[in-house]
LOLOKE-308354 format. One record per residue (C-alpha): x, y, z. Coordinates in steps of 0.25 Angstrom, whole numbers, plus 5000, padded with zeros to 4 digits. Layout:
! LOLOKE-308354
{{X; Y; Z}}
...
***
This chain:
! LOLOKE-308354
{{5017; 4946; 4966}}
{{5027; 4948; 4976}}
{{5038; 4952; 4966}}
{{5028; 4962; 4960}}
{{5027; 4969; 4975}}
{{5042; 4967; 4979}}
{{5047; 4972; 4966}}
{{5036; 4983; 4966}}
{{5032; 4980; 4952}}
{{5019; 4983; 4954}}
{{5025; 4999; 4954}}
{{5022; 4999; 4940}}
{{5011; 4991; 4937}}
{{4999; 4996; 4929}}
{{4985; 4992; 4930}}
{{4986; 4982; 4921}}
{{5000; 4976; 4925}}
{{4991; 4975; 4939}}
{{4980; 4967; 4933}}
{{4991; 4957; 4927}}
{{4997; 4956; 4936}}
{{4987; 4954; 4946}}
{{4980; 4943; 4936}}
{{4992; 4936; 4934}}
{{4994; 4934; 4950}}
{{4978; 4929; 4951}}
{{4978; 4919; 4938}}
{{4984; 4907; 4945}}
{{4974; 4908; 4955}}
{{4962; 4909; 4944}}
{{4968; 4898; 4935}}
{{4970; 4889; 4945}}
{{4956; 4884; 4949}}
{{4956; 4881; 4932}}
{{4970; 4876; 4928}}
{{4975; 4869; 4941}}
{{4962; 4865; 4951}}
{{4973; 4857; 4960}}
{{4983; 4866; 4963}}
{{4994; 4856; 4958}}
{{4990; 4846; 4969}}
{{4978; 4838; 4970}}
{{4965; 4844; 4973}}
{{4951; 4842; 4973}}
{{4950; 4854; 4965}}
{{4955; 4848; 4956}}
{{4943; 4839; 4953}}
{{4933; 4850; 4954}}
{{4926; 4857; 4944}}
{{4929; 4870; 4944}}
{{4918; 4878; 4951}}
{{4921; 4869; 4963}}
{{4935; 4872; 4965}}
{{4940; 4879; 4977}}
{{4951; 4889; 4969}}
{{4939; 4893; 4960}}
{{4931; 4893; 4970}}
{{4941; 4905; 4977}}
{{4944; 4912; 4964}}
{{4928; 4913; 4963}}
{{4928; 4918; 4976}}
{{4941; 4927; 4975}}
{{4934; 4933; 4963}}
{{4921; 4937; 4969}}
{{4928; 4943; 4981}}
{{4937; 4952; 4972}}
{{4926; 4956; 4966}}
{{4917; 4959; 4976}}
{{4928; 4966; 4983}}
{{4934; 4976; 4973}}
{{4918; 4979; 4967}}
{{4912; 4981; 4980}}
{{4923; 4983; 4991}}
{{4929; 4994; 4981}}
{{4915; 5001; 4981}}
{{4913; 5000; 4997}}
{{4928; 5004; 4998}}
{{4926; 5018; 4991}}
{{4912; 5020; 4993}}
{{4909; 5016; 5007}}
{{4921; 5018; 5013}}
{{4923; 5031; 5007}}
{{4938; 5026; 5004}}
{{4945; 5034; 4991}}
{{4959; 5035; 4986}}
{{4968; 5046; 4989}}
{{4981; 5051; 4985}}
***
């Protein structure tokens, strides 16, 4: 990531290049809980199923607060708030 910003790759990105980008930097954090439930040390996650642990448990939670916060937040931003873009 840091290249991408010092480098000012990001110049030239498209929307696309933006969502792989972007998916590559977020699927470590989403395979983890499946592929490595300890982290590469020992863990009581790693013992659990699942639903019980504590990484899943904070993409769950990360996921649900994205969401909530670009459906309704972007309403309330532009709506409520009056706010629009200008040039």
């Amino acid at each position: 990531f840091g290249s991408v910003v010092v480098f000012e790759l990001y110049e030239d990105f498209t929307a696309t290049t933006y969502n792989v980008f972007t998916l590559c930097l977020a699927l470590p954090y989403i395979l983890q809980p499946f592929l490595l439930p300890s982290a590469f040390d020992q863990s009581p996650d790693a013992s659990r199923p699942l639903m019980e642990r504590y990484s899943f448990k904070a993409n769950v939670w990360l996921a649900t607060y994205s969401f909530i916060g670009n459906y309704w937040y972007t309403h309330y931003f532009y709506s409520v708030l009056k706010a629009s873009y200008t040039c």
